[in-house]
MARKEKOL-853807 format. One record per residue: residue number from 1; residue in three letters; x, y, z of N, C-alpha, C, CB in turn. Coordinates in steps of 0.02 Angstrom, whole numbers, always signed. Atoms other than C-alpha are relative to their C-alpha. Glycine has a CB too. Layout:
% residues N
REC   n res    n_x    n_y    n_z   ca_x   ca_y   ca_z    c_x    c_y    c_z   cb_x   cb_y   cb_z
REC NUM ala      X      Y      Z      X      Y      Z      X      Y      Z      X      Y      Z
...
This chain:
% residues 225
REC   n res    n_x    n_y    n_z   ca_x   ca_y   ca_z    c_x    c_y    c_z   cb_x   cb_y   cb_z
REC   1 unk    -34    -66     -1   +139  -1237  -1433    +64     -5    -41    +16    +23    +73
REC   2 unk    -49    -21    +38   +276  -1186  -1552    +64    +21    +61    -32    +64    -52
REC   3 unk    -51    +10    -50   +434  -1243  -1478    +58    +47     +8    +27    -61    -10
REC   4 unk    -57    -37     -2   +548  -1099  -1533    -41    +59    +25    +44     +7    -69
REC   5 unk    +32    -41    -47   +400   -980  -1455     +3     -4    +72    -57     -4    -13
REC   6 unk    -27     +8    -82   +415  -1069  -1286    +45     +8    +33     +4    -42    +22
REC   7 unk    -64     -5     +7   +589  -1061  -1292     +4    +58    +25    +27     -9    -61
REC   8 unk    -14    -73    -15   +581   -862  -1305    -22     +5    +56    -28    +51    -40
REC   9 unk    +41    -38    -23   +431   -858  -1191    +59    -15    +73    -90    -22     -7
REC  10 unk    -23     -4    -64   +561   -931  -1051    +66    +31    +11     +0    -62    +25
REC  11 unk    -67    -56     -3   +716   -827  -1104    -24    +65     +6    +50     +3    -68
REC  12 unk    +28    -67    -40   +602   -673  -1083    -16    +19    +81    -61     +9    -28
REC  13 unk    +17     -3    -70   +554   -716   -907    +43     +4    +25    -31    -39    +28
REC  14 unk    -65    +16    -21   +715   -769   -862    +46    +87     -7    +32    -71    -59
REC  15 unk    -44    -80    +12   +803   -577   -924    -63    +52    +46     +8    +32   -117
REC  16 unk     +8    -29    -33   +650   -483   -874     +3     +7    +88    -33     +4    -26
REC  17 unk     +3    -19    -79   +633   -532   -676    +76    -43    +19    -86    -35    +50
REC  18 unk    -39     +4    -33   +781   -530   -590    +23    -49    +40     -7    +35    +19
REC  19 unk     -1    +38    -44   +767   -627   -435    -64    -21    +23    +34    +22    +42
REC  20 unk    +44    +14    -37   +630   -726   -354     +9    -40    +69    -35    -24    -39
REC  21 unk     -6    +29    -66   +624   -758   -175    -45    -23    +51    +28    +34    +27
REC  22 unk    +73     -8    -37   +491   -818    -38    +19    +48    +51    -35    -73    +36
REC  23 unk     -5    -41    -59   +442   -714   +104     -2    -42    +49    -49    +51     +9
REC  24 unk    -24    +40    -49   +496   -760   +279    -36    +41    +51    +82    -10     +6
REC  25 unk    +26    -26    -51   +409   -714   +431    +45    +49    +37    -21    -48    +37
REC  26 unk    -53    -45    -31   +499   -557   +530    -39    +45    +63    +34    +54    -63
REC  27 unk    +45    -43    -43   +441   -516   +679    +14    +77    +26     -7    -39    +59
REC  28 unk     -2    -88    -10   +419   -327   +733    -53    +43    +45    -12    +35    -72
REC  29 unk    +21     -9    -48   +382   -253   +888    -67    -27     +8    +10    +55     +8
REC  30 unk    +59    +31    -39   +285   -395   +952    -55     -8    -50    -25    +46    +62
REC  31 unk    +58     +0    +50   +177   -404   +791    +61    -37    -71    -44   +105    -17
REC  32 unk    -10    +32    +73   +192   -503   +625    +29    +55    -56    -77    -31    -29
REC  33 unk    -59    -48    +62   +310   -432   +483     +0    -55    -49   +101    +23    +30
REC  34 unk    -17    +39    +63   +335   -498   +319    +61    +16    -44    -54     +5    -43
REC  35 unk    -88    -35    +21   +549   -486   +253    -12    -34    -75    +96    -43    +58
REC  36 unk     -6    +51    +76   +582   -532    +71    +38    +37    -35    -71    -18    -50
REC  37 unk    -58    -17    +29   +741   -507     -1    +10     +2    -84    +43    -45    +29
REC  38 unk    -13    -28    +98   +773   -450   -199    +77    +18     +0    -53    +95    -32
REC  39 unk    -61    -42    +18   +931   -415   -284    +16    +75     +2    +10    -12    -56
REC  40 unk     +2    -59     +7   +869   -244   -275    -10    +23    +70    -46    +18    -48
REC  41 unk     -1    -12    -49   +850   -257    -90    -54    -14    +25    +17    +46     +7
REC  42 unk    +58    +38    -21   +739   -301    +51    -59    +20     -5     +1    -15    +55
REC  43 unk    +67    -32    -21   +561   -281    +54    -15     +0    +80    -60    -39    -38
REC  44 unk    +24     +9    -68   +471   -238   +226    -56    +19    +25    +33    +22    +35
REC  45 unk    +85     -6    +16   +280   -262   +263    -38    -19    +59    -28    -51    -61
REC  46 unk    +40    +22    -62   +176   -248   +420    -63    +34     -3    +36    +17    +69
REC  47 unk    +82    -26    -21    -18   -254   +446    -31    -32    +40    -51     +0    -51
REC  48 unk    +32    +28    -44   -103   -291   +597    -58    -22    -11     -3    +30    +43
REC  49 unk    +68    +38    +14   -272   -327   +544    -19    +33    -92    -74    +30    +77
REC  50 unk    +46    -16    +81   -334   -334   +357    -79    -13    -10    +31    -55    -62
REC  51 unk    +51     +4    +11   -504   -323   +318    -20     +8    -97    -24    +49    +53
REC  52 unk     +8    -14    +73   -581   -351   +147    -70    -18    -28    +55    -40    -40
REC  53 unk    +66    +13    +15   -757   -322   +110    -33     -3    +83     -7    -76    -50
REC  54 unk    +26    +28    -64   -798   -339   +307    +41    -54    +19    -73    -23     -3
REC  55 unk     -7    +88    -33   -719   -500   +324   +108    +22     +9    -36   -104    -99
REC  56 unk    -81    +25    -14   -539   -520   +406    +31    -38     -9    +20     -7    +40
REC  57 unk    -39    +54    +10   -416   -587   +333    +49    -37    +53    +33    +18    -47
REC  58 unk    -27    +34    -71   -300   -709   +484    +82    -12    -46    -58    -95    +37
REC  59 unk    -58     -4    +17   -108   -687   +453     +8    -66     +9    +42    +45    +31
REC  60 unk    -29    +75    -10   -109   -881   +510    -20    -37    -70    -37    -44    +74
REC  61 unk    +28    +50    +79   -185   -930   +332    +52    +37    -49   -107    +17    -37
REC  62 unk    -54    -17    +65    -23   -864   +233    +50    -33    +12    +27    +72    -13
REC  63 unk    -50    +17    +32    +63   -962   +129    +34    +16     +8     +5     +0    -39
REC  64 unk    -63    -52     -2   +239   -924   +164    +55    -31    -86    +58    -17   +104
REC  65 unk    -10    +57    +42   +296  -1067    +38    -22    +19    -79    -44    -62    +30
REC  66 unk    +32     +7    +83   +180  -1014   -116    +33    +95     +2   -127    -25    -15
REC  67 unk     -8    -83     +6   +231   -798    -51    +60    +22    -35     +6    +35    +72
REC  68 unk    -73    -16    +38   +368   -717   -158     +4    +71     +1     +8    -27    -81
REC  69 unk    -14    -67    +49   +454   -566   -221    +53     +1    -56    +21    +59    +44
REC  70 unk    -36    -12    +59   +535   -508   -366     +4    +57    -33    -17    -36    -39
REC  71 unk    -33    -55    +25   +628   -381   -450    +12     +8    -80    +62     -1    +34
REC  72 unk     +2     -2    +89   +627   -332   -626     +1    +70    -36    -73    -35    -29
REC  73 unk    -27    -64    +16   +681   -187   -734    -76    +31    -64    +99    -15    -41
REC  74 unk    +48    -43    +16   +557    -56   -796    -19    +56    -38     -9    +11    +33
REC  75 unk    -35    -81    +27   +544    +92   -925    -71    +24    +26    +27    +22   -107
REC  76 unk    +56    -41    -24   +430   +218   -849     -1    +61    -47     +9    +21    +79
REC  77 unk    +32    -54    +53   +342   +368   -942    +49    +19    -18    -44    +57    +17
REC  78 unk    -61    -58    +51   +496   +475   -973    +48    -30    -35    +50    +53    +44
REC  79 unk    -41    +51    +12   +579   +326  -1045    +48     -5    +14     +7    -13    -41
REC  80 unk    -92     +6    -32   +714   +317   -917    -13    -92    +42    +27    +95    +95
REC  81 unk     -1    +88    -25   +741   +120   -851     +1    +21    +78    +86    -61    -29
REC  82 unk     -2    +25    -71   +712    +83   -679    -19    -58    +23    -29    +33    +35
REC  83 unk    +11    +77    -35   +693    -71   -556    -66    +21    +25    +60    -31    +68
REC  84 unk    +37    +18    -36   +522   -119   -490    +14    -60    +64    -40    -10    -43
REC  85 unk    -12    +29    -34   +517   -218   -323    -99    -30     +5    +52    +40    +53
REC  86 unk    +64    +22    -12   +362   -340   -313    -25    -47    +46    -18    -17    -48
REC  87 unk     -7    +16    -41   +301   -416   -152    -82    -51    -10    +23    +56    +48
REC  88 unk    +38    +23    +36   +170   -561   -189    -30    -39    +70    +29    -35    -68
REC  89 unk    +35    +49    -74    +67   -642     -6    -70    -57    -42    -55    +80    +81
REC  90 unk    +36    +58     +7    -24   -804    -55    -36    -11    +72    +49    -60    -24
REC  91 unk    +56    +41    -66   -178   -857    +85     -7    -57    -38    -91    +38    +24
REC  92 unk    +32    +71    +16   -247  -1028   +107    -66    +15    -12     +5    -56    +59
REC  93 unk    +78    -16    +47   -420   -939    +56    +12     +4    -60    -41    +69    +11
REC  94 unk    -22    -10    +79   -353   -921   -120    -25    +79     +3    -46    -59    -69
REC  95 unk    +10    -80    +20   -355   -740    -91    +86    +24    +12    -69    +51    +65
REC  96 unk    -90    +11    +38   -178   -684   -172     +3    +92    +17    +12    -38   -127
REC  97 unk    -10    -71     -4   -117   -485   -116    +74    +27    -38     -3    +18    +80
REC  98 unk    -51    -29    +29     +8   -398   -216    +28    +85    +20    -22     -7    -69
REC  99 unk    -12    -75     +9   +118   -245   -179    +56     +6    -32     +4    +40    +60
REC 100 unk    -48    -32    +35   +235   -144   -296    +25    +47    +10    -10     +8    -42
REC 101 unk    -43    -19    -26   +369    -49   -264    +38    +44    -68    +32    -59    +38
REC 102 unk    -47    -10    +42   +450    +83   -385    +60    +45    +27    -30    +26    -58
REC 103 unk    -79    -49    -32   +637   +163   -379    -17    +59    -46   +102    -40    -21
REC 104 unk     -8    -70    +37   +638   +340   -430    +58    +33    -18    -25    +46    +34
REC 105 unk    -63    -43    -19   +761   +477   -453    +20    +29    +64     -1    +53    -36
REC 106 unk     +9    -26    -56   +831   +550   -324    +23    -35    +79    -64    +11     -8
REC 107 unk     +7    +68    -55   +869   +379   -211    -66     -3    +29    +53     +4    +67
REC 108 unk    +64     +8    -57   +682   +368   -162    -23    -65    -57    -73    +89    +17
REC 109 unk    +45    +41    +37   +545   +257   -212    -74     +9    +17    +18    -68    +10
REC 110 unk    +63     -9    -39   +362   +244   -186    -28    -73     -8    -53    +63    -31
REC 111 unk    +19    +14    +20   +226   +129   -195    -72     +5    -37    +21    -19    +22
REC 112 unk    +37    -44    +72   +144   +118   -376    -55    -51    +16    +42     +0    -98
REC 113 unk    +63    +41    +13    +17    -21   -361    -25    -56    +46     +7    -30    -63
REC 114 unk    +15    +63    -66    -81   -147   -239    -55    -51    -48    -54    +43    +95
REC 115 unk    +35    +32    +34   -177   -282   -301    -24    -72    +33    +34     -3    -58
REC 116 unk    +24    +57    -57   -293   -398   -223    -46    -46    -57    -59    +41    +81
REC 117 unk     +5    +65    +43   -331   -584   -314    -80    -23    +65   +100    -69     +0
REC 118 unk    +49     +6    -16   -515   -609   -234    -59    -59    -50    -11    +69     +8
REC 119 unk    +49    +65    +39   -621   -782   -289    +18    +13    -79   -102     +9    +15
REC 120 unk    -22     -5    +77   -511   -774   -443    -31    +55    -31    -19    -63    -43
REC 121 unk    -22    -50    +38   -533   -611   -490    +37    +59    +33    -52    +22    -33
REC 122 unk    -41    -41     -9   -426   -469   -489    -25    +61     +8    +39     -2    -42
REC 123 unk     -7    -58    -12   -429   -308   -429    +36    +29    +24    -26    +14    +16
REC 124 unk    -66    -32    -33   -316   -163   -403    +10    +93    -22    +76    -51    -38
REC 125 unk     +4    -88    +10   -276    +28   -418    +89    +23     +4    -58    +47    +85
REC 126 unk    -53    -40    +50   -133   +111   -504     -8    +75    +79    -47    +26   -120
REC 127 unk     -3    -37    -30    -74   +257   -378    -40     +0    +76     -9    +39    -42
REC 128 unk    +34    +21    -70   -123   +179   -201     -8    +65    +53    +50    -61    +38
REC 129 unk    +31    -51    -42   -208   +317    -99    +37     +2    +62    -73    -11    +14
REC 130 unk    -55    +22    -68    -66   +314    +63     -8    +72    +42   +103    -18    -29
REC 131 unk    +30    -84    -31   -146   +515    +98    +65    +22    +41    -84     -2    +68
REC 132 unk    -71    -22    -18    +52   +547   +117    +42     -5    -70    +35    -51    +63
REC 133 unk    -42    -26    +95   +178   +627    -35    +18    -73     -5    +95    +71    -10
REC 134 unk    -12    +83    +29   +207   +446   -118    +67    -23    +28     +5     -8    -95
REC 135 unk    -96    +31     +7   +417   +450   -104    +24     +1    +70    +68    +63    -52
REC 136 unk    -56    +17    -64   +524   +397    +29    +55    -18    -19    -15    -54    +48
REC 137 unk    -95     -4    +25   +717   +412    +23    +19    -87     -5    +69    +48    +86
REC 138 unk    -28    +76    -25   +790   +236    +16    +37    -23    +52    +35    -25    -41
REC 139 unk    -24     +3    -72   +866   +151   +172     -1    +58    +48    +65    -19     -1
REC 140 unk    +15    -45    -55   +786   +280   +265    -82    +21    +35    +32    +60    -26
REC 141 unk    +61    -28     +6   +615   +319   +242    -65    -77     -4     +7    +56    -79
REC 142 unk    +44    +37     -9   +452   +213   +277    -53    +16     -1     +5    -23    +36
REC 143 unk    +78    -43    +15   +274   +226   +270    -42    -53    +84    -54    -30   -123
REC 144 unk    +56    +44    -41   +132   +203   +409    -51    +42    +16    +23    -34    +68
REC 145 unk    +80    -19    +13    -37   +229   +439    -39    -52    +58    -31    -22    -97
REC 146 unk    +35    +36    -33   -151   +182   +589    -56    -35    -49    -23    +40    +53
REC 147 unk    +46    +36     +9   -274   +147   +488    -29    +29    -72    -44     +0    +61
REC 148 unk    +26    -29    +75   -316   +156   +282    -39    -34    -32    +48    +10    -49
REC 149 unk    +53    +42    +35   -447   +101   +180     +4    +34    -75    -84     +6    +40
REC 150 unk     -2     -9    +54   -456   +109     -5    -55    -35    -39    +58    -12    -15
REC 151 unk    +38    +30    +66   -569    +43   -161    +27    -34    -49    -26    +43    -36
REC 152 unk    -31    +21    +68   -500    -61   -282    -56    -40    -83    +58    -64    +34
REC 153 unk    +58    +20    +43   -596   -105   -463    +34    -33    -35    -43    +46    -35
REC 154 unk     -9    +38    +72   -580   -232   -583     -2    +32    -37    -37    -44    -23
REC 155 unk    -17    -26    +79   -512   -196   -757    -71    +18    -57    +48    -71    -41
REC 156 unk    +52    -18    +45   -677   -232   -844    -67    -47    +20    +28    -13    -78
REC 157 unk    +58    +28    -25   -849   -308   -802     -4    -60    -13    -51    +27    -19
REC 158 unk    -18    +77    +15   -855   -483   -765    -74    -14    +42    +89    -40    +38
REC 159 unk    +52    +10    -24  -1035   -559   -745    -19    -37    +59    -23    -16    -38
REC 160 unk    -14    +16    -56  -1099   -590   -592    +55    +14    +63     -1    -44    -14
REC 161 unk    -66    -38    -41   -951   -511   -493    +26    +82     +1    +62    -34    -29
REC 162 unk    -14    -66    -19   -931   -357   -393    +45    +44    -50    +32     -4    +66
REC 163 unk    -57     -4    +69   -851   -240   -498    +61    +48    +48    -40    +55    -94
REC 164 unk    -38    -46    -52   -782   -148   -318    +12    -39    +60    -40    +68    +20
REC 165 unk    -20    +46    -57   -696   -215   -157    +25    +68    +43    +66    -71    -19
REC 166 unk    -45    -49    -58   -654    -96     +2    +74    -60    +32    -73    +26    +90
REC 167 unk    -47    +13    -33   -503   -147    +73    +40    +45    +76    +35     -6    -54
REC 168 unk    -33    -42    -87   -442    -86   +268    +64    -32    +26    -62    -13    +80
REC 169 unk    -68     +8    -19   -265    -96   +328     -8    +26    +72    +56    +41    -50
REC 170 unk    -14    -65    -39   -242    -49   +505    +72    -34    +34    -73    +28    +64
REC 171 unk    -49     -1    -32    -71    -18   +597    +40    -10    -72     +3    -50    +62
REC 172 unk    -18    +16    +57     -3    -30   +391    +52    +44     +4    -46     +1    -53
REC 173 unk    -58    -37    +18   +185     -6   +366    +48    -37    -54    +39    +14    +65
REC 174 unk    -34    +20    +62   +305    -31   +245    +60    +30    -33    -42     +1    -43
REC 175 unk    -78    -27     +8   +504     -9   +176     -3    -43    -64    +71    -20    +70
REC 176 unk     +4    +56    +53   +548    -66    +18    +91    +28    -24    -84    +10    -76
REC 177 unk    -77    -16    +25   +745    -83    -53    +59    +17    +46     -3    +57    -42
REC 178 unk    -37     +1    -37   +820    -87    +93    +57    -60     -3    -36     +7    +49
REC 179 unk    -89    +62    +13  +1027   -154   +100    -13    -30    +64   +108    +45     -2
REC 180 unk    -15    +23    -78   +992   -205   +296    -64    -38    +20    +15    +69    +57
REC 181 unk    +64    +19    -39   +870   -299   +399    -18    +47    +62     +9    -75    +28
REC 182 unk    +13    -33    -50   +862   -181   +548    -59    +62    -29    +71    +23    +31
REC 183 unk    +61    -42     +8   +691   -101   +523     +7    +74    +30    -61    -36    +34
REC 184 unk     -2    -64    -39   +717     +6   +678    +50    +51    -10     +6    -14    +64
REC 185 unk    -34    -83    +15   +853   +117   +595    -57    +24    -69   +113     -3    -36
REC 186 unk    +31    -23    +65   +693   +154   +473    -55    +60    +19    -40    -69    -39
REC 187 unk    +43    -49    -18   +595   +312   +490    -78     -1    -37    +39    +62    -15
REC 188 unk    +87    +23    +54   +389   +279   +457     -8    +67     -1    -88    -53    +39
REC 189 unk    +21    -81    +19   +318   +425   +395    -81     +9    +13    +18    +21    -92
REC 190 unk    +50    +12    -12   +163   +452   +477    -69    +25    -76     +2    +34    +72
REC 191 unk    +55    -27    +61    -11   +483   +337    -22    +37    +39    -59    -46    -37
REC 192 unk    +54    -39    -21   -124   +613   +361    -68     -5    +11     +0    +35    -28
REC 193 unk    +91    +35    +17   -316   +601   +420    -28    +24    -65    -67    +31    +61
REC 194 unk    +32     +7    +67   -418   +595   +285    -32    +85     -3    -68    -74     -2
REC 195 unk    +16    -76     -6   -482   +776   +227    -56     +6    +35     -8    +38    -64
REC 196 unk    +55    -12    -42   -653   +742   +294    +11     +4    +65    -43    -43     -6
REC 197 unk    -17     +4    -87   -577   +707   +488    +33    +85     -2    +77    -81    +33
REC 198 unk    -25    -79    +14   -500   +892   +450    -51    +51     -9    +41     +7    -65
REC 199 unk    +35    -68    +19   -651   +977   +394    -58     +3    +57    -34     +2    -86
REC 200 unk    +73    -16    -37   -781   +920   +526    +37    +59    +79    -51   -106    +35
REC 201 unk     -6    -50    -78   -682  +1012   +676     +8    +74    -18    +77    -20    +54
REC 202 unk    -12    -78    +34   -646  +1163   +562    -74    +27     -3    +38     +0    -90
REC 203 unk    +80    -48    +18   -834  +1181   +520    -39     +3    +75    -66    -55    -70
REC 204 unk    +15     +3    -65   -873  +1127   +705    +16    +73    +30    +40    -60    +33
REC 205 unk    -17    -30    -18   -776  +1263   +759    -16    +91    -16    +44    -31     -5
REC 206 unk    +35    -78    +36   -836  +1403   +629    -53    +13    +12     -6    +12    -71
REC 207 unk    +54    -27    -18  -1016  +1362   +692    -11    +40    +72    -38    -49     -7
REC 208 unk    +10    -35    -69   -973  +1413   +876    +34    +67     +2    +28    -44    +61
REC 209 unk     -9    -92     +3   -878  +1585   +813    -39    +15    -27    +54    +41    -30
REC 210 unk    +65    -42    +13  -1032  +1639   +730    -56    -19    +42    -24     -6    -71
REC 211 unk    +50    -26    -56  -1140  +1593   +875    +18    +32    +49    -32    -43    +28
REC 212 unk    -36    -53    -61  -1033  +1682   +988     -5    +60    -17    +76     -6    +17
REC 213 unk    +33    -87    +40  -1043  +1832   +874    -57     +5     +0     +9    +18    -79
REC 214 unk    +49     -9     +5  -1211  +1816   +851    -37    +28    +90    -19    -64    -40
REC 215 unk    +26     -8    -60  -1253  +1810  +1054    +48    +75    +26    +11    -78    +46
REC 216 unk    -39    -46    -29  -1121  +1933  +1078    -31    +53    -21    +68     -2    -13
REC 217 unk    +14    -70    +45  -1206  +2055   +954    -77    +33    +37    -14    -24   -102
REC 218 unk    +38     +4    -17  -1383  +2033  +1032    +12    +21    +72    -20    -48    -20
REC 219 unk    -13    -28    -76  -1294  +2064  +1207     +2    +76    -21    +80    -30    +43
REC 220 unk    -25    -72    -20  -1223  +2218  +1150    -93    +45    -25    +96    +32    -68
REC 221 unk    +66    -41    +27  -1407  +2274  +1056    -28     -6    +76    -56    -39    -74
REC 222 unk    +63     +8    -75  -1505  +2229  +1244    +31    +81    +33    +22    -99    +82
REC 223 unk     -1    -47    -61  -1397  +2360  +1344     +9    +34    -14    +27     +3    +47
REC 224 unk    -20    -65    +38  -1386  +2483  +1212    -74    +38    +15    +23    -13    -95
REC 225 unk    +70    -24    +12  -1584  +2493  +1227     +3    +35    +83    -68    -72    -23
């Protein structure tokens, strides 16, 4: 390798990410938490059971040692700079989970991307499905969800290998850029059921006012005769 290329390649790394830190175990009401501190502030990450493909992943097989985060500056579409916050969980299955974290206008942030490292390959999805408005204020705002499931796809077709993975979160919450450790001054923001859990009691409900009309109409024709 071209020694004044290597050179750059580690003064680029070095300017673009900020800070790198590991994650530390944090416990939270009685359940596993994951803290991880950035120059840009803390991250904060709780899931009671992961599932991926059927199979559960066991919070006792993470790396805390190989887990990190890191912070690094960002131009987004309207070419205005902002910080990303990136939160990185290493397992002893060699299955590697990624979440990202962007700052907005406004003091909020959301998150932009999840990404799951599966028998060495990658998959992941741009605009994570959270079926709640993306932004949350900073040191205030949180996200949770009894229970979410998503799809994630590989970039491009790799032989022999799925080219789709379900992924299930349940009890899934999460703060990102927080100046404090005290979770509990953090407000989760509950998600919404999914539109289908919305439409079966609506259509449930529209079939028993038109059989009620219908029997009602047939009452009134009997004692008219």
């Amino acid at each position: 390798m071209n020694p004044k290329l290597s050179i750059c390649s580690i003064l680029l790394s070095l300017t673009t990410f900020i800070s790198i830190n590991n994650a530390k175990y944090h416990p939270y009401n009685g359940k596993i938490g994951i803290e991880c501190q950035t120059e840009d502030g803390i991250i904060f990450l709780r899931i009671d059971e992961m599932i991926i493909d059927d199979k559960k992943l066991d919070w006792k097989q993470l790396d805390y040692n190989a887990s990190s985060c890191t912070s690094s500056e960002k131009i987004i579409e309207n070419k205005t700079p902002t910080n990303i916050e990136k939160l990185e969980l290493k397992f002893e299955t060699d299955i590697g989970m990624d979440f990202e974290f962007l700052k907005i206008k406004n003091n909020t942030y959301e998150m932009k991307k999840i990404t799951i490292i599966l028998n060495e390959t990658l998959y992941e999805k741009d605009e994570f499905d959270l079926r709640y408005n993306h932004k949350f204020k900073i040191d205030t705002q949180g996200y949770h969800c009894d229970d979410l499931i998503n799809y994630l796809k590989i970039n491009k077709t790799v032989p022999n290998v799925k080219d789709e993975i379900s992924v299930q979160f349940k009890q899934f919450q999460f703060a990102a850029y927080l100046s404090h450790e005290n979770i509990t001054k953090i407000a989760f923001k509950e998600c919404n059921p999914l539109p289908g859990n919305q439409l079966v009691p609506i259509l449930v409900g529209s079939g028993l006012l038109v059989l009620m009309g219908v029997c009602l109409t047939i009452y009134i024709f009997m004692r008219s005769r």
